[in-house]
BADORO-327901 format. One record per residue (C-alpha): residue number from 1; x, y, z; residue in three letters. Coordinates in nm, 2 decimals, padded with zeros to 4 digits. Example, Ala and Ser with C-alpha at 12.3 -4.5 7.8 and 13.67 -1.06 7.14 Angstrom:
% residues 2
[1; [01.23; -00.45; 00.78]; ALA]
[2; [01.37; -00.11; 00.71]; SER]
% end
This chain:
% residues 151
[1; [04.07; 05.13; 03.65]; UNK]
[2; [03.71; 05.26; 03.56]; UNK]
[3; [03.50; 05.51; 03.69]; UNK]
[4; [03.12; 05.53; 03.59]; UNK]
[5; [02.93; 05.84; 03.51]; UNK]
[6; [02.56; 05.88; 03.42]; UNK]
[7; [02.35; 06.00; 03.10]; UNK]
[8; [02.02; 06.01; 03.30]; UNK]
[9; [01.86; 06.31; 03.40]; UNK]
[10; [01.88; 06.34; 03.73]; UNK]
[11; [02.28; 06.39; 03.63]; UNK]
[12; [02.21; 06.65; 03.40]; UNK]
[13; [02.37; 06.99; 03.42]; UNK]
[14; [02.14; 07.13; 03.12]; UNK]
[15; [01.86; 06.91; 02.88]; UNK]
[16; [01.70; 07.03; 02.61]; UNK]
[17; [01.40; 06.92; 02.41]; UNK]
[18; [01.25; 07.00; 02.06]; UNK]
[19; [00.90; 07.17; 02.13]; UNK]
[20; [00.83; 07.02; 01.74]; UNK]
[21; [01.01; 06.69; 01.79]; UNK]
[22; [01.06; 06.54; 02.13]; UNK]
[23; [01.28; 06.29; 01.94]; UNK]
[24; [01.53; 06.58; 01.94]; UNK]
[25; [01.70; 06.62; 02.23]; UNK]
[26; [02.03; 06.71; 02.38]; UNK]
[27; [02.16; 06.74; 02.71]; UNK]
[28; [02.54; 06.77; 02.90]; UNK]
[29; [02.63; 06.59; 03.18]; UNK]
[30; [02.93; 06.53; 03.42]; UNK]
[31; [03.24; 06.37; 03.33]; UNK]
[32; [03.59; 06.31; 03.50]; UNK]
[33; [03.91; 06.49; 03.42]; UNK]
[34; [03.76; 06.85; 03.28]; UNK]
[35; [03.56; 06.59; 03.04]; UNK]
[36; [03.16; 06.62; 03.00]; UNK]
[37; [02.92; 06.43; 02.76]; UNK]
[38; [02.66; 06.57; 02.52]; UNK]
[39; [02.43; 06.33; 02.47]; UNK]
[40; [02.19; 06.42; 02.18]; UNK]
[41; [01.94; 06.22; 02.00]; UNK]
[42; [01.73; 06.29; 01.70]; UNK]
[43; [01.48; 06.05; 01.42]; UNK]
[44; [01.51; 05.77; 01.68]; UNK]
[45; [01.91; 05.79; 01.71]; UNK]
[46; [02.11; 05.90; 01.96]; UNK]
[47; [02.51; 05.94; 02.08]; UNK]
[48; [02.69; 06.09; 02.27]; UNK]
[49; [02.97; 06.36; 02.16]; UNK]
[50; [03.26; 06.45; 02.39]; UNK]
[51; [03.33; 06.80; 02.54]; UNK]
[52; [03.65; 06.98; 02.66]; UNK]
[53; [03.64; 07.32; 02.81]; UNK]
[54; [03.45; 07.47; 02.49]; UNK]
[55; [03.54; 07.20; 02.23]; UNK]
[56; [03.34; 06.92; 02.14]; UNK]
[57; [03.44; 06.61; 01.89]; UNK]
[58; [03.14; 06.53; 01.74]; UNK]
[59; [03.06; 06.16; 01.72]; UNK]
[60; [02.76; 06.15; 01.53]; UNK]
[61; [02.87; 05.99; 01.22]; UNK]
[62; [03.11; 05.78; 01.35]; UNK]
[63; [02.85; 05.66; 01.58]; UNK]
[64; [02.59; 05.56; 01.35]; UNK]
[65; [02.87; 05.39; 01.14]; UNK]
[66; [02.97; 05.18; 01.40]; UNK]
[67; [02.62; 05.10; 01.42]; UNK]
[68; [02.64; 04.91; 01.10]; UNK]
[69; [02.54; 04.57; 01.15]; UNK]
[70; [02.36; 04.55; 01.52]; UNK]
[71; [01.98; 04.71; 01.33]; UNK]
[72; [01.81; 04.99; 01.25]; UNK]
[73; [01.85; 05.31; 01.43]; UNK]
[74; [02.19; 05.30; 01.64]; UNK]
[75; [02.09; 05.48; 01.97]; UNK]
[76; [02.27; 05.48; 02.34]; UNK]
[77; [02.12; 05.18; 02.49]; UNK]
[78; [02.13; 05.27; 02.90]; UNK]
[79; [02.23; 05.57; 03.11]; UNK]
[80; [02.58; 05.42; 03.18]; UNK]
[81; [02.95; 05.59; 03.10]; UNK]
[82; [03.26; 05.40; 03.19]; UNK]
[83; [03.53; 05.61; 03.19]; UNK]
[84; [03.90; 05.41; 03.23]; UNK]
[85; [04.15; 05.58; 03.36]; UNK]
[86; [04.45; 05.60; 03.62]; UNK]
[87; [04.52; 05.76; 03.96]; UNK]
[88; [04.74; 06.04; 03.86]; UNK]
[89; [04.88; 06.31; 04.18]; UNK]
[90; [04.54; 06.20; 04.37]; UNK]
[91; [04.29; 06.25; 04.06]; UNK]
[92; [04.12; 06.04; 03.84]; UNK]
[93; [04.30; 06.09; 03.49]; UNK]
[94; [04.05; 05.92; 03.19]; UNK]
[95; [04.21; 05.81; 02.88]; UNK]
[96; [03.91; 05.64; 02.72]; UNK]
[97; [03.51; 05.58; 02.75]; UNK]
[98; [03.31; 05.27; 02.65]; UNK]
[99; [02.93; 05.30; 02.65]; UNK]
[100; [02.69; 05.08; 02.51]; UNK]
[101; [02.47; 05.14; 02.20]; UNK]
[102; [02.17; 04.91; 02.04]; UNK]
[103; [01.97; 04.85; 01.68]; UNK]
[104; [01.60; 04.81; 01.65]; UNK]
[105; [01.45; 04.51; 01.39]; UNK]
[106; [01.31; 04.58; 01.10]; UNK]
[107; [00.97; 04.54; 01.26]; UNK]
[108; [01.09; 04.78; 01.55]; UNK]
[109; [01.17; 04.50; 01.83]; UNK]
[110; [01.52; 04.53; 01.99]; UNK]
[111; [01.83; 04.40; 01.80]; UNK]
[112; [02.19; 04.31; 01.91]; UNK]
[113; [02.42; 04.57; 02.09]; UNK]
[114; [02.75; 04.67; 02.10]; UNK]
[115; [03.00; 04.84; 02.33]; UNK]
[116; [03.16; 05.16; 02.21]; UNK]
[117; [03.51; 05.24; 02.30]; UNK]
[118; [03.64; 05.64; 02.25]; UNK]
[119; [03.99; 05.80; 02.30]; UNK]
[120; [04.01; 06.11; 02.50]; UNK]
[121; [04.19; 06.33; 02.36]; UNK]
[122; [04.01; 06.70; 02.39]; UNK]
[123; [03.87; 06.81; 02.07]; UNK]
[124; [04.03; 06.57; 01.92]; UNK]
[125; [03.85; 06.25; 02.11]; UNK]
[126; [03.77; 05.96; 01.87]; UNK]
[127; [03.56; 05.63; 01.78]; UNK]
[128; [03.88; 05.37; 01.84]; UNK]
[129; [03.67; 05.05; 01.81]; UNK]
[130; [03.38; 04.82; 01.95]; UNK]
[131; [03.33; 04.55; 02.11]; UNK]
[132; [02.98; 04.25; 02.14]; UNK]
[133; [02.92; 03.90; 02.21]; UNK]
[134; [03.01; 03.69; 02.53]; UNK]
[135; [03.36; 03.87; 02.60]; UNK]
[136; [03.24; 04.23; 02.49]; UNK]
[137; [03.33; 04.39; 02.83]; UNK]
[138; [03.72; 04.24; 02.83]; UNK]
[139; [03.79; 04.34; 02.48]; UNK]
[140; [03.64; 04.70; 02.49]; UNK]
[141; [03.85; 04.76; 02.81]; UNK]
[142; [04.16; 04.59; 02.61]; UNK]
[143; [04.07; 04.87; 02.32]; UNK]
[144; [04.05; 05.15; 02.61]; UNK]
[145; [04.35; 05.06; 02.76]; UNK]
[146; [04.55; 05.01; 02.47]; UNK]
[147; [04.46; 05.33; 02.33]; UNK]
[148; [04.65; 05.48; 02.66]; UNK]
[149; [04.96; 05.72; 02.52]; UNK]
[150; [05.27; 05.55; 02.70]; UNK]
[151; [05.41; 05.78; 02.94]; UNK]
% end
């Protein structure tokens, strides 16, 4: 099942901007199962990392390498989290994210995009795979759901 959270400020618990570079930013917002998301940005990039309790995976270069391919400039493309999970005693227990980032042209015009799937898994969270094209939202909830530990 999926649950959605938000990376837009009104959902914010703290943002923070670079007085030198408003390119710079980084914020924390509400997740689902002790979970939160830094979202952070910087030269026209941005990702999001994952946080548990005081441990974050950091994402960054994993990001911008599965940005190969859809342009210039890999950055979180909308405010939108999906978080897939299961019911679990009454609670919503998340097992994976999938969010979606975009490229920029050469000539700074939007590119393709691309849906990024993670494994929660506290500090240890993880870039499992992407998905794009015309079945992109069945095959990144196929990754998500695969990536489920058996129980």
């Amino acid at each position: 099942m999926s649950k959605y959270s938000s990376t837009g400020k009104h959902d914010q618990i703290s943002f923070h901007r670079e007085k030198d570079d408003p390119s710079d930013f980084r914020g924390l917002f509400r997740g689902f199962g002790g979970y939160e998301i830094e979202f952070l940005g910087g030269d026209e990039r941005s990702w999001i990392n994952v946080k548990f309790g005081k441990a974050i995976a950091d994402l960054r270069d994993a990001t911008m390498e599965m940005g190969a391919g859809i342009g210039f400039f890999p950055r979180k493309a909308n405010d939108t989290v999906e978080w897939r999970g299961i019911e679990e005693n009454g609670r919503f227990a998340p097992y994976a994210i999938i969010y979606r980032i975009a490229g920029l042209t050469e000539n700074g015009k939007p590119n393709h995009t691309r849906l990024i799937v993670i494994k929660l898994d506290k500090e240890r969270s993880r870039i499992i795979g992407h998905a794009e094209g015309p079945n992109e939202d069945a095959e990144a909830k196929k990754i998500a759901d695969q990536s489920r530990a058996p129980k």
